[in-house]
SEFIMAR-688175 format. One record per residue (C-alpha): x, y, z; chain; residue number from 1. Coordinates in pm, 1 decimal. Example, Ala and Ser with C-alpha at 12.3 -4.5 7.8 and 13.67 -1.06 7.14 Angstrom:
((1230.0, -450.0, 780.0), 'A', 1)
((1367.0, -106.0, 714.0), 'A', 2)
//
This chain:
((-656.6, 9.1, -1680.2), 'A', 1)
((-323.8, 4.7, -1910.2), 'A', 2)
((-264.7, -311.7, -2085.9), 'A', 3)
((80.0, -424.7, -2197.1), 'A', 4)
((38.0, -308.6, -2513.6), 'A', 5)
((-43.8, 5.1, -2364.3), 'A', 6)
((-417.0, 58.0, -2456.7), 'A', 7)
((-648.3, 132.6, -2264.3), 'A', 8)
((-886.3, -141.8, -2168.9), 'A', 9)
((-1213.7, -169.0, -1911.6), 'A', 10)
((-1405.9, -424.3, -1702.4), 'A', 11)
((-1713.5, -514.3, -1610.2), 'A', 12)
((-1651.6, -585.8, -1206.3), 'A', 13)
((-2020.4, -696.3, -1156.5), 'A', 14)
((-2001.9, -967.6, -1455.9), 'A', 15)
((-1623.3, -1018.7, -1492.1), 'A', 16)
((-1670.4, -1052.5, -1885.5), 'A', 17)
((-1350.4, -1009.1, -2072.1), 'A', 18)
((-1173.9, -661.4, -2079.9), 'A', 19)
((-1324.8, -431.5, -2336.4), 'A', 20)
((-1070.8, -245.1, -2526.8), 'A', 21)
((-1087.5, 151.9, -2585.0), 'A', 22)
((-819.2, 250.9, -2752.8), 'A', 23)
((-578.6, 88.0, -2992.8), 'A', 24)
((-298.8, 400.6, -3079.5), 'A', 25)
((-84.2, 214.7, -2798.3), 'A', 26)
((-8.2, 546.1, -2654.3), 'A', 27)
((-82.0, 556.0, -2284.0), 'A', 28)
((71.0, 516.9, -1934.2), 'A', 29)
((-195.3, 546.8, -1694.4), 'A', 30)
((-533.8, 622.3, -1648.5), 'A', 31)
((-728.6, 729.5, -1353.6), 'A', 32)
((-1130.7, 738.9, -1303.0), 'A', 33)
((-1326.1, 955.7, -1053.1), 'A', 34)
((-1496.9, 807.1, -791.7), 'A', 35)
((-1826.3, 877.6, -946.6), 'A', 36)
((-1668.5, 717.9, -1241.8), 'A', 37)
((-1822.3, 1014.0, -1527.9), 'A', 38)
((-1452.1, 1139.8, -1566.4), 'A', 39)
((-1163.6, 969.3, -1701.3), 'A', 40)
((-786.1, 1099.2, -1664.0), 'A', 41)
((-511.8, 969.7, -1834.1), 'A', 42)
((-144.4, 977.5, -1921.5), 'A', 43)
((17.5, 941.0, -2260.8), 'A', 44)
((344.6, 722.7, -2306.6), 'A', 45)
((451.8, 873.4, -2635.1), 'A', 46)
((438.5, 1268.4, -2750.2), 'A', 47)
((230.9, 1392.8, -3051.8), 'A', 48)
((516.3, 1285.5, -3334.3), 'A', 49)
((473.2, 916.6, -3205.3), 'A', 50)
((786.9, 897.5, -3067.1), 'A', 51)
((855.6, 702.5, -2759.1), 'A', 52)
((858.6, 953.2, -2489.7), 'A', 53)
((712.9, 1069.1, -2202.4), 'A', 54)
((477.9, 1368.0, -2171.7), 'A', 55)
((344.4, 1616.7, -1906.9), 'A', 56)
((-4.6, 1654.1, -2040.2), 'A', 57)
((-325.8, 1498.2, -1861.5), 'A', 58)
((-542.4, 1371.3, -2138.6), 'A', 59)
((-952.5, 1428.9, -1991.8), 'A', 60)
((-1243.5, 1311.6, -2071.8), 'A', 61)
((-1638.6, 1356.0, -1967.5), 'A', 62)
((-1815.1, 1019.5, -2017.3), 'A', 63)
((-2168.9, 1179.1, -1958.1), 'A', 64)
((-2127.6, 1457.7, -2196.1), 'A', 65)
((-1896.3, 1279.1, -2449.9), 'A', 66)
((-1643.5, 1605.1, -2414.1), 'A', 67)
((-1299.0, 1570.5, -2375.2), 'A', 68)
((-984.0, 1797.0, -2284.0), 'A', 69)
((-589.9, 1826.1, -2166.6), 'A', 70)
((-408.5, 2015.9, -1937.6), 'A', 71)
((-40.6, 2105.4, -1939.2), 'A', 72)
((128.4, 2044.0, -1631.3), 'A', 73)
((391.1, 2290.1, -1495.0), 'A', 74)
((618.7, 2351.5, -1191.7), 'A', 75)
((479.6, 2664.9, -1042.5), 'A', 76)
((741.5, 2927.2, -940.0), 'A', 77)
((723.5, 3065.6, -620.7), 'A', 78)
((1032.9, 3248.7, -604.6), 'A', 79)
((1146.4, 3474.2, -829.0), 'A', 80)
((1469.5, 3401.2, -989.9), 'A', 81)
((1426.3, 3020.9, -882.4), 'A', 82)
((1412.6, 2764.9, -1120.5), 'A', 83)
((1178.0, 2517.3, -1017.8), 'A', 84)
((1283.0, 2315.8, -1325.2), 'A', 85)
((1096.4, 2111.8, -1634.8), 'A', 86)
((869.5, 1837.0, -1561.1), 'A', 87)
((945.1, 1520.9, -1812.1), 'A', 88)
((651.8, 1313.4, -1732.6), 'A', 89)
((389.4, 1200.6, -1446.6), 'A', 90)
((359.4, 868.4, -1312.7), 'A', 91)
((103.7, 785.9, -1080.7), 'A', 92)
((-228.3, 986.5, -1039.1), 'A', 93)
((-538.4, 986.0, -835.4), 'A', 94)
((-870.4, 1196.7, -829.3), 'A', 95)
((-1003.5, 1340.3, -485.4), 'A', 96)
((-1336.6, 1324.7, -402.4), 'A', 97)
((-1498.4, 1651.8, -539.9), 'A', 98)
((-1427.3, 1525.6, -836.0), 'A', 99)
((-1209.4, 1850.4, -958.7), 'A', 100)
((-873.1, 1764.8, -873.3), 'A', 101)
((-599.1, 1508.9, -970.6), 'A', 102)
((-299.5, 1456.3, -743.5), 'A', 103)
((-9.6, 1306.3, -931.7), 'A', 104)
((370.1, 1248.8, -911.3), 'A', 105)
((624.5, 1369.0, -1174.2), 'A', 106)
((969.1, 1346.5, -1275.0), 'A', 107)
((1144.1, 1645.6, -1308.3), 'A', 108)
((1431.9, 1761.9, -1472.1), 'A', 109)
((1662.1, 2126.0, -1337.6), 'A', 110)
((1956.4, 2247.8, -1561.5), 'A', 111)
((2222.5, 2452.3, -1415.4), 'A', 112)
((2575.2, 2550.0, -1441.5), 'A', 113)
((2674.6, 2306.5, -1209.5), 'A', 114)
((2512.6, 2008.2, -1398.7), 'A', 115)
((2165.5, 1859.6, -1413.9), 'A', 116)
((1914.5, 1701.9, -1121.7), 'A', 117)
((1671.0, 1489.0, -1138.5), 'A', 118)
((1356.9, 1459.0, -870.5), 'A', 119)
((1047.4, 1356.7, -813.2), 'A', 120)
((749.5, 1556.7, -681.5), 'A', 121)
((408.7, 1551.3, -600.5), 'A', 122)
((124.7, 1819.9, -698.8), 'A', 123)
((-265.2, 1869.9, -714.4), 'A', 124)
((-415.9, 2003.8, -1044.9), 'A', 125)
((-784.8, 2156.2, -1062.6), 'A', 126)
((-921.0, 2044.6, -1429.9), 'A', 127)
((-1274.4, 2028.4, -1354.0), 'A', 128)
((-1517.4, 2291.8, -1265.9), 'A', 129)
((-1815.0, 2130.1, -1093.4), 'A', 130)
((-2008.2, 2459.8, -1076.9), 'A', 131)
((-2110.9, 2470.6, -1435.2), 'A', 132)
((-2019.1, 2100.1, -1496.4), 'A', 133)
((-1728.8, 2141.6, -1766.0), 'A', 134)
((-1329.2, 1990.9, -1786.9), 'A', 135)
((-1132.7, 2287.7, -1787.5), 'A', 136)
((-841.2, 2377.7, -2057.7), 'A', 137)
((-603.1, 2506.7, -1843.3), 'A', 138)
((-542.1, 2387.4, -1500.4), 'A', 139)
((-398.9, 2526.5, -1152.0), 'A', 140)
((-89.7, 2311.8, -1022.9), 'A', 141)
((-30.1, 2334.4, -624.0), 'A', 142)
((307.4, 2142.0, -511.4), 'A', 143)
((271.8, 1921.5, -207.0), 'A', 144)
((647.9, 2078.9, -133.3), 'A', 145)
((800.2, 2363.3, -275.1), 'A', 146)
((1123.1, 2348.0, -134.8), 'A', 147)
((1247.0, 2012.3, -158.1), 'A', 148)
((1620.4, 1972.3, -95.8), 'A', 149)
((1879.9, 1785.2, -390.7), 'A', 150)
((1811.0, 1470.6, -314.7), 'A', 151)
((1515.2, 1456.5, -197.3), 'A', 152)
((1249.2, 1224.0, -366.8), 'A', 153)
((848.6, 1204.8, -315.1), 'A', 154)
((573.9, 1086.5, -512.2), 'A', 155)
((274.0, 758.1, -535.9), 'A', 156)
((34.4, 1010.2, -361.3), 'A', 157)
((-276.2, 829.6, -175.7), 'A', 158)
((-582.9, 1072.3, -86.6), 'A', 159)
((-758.4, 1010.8, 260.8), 'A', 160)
((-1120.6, 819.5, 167.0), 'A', 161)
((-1295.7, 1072.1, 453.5), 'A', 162)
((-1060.4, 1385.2, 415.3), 'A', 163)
((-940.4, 1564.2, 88.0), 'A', 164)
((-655.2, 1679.3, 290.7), 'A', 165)
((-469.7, 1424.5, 429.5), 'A', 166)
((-239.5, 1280.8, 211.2), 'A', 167)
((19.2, 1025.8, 245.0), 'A', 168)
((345.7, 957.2, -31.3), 'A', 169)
((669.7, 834.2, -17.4), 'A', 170)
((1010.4, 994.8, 71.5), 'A', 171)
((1286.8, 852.1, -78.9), 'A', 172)
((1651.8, 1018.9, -57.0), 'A', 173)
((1919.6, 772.6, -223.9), 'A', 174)
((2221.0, 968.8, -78.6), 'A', 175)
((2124.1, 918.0, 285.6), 'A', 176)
((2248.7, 619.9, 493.7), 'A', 177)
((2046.1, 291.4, 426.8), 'A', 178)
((1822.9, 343.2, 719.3), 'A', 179)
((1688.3, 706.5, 623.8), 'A', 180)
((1636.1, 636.2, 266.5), 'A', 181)
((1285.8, 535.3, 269.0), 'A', 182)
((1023.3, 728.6, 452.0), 'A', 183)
((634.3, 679.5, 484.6), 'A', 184)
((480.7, 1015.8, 516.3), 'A', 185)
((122.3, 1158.5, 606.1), 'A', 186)
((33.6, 1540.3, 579.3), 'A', 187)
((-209.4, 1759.7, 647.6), 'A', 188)
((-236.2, 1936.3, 317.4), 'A', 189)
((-426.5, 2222.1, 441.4), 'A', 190)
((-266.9, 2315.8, 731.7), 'A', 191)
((78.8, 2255.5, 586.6), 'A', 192)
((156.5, 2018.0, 831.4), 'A', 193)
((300.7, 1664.9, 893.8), 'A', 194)
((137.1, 1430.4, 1078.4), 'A', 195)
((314.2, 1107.0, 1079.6), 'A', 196)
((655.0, 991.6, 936.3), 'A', 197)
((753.1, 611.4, 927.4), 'A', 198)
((1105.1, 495.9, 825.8), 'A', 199)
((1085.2, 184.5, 582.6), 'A', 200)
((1322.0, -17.8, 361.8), 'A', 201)
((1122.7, 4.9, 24.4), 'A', 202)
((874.2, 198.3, -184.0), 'A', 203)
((550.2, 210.6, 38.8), 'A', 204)
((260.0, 277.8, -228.4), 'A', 205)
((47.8, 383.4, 22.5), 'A', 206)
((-323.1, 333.9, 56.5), 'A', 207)
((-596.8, 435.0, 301.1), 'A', 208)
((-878.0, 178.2, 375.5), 'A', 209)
((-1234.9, 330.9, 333.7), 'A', 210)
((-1309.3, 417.9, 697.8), 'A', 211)
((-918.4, 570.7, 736.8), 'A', 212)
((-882.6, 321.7, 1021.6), 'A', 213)
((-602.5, 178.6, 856.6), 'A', 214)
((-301.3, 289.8, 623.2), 'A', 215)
((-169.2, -11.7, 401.9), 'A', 216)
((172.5, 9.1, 279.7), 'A', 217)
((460.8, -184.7, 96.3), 'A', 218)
((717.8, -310.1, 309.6), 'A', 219)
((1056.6, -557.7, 291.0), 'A', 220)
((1025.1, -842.4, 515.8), 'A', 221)
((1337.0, -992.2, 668.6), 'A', 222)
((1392.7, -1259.5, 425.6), 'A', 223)
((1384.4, -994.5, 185.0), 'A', 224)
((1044.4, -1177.7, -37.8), 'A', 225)
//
């Protein structure tokens, strides 16, 4: 995990000793393990000149074979002659189960003659090849949605524990009434289709339970606690 001071720090969760620290440049924003915990994926808080910035790079590394890597994430362009814009920094990040791929959120920036916009997004990057064991240097991004509208918000992306492509994230769209703003959303990645929406009053930060029998979310009680 991240510490305040942002360093990265671990734990023993069968002994509960006290946090072991791994780094100490105070540079990072997240960090991610794989479930079969020999890969580590992080984010950095500040950019190369030590300034206090954001970055879009995902720092790797291979515990077993003491290798490391990073991979520049990008907007893909699926249109030509559409600007899918400049991603500023990611957020939140998970690995699916094969072990190759990281879905993450990101904050995106679009500049136009009109003005700027602002979004978030969610996409999939590949920076692991399990076929001959190795982090790759250069990974492939998929979007989650390429055609968002102005506006429109998604991102804290939660992997299904039995299915790589079932994915759930939330929807968030400031300039709609109160009641439409926040959305709970599952998808079939694959098949490019949605399988449940749920209205809500907050960020959900979903999570699937380990037999997908339940979904657990973040909701605003009545009373507003």
């Amino acid at each position: 995990f991240v510490g305040n001071d942002y360093n990265i720090y671990r734990v023993n969760l069968k002994t509960f000793a006290s946090p072991e620290k791994l780094t100490t440049d105070a540079k990072w924003r997240n960090v991610a393990v794989s479930k079969n915990g020999k890969l580590v994926a992080a984010f950095k808080r500040h950019d190369e000149s030590g300034s206090v910035v954001y970055n879009h790079y995902v720092y790797l590394w291979d515990l077993e074979k003491n290798t490391n890597s990073s991979i520049e994430l990008y907007n893909p362009t699926y249109t030509q002659g559409v600007s899918t814009g400049e991603i500023l920094y990611a957020d939140s990040m998970e690995w699916d189960y094969s072990g190759e791929k990281i879905i993450y959120d990101a904050y995106n920036e679009v500049k136009g003659i009109t003005g700027t916009i602002n979004y978030w997004d969610v996409g999939i990057v590949k920076v692991y090849d399990a076929i001959n064991s190795a982090l790759l240097t250069k990974g492939t991004v998929q979007k989650v949605f390429s055609n968002l509208k102005t506006g429109e918000n998604i991102g804290n992306p939660a992997i299904s524990k039995t299915s790589t492509n079932i994915i759930a994230f939330d929807y968030y769209r400031p300039n709609m009434p109160e009641k439409d703003q926040f959305k709970l959303i599952i998808i079939d990645f694959e098949k490019s289709k949605i399988l449940d929406s749920l209205s809500n009053n907050d960020v959900s930060y979903p999570n699937f339970s380990k037999a997908d029998e339940v979904l657990l979310y973040n909701s605003l009680s009545s009373d507003k606690k």
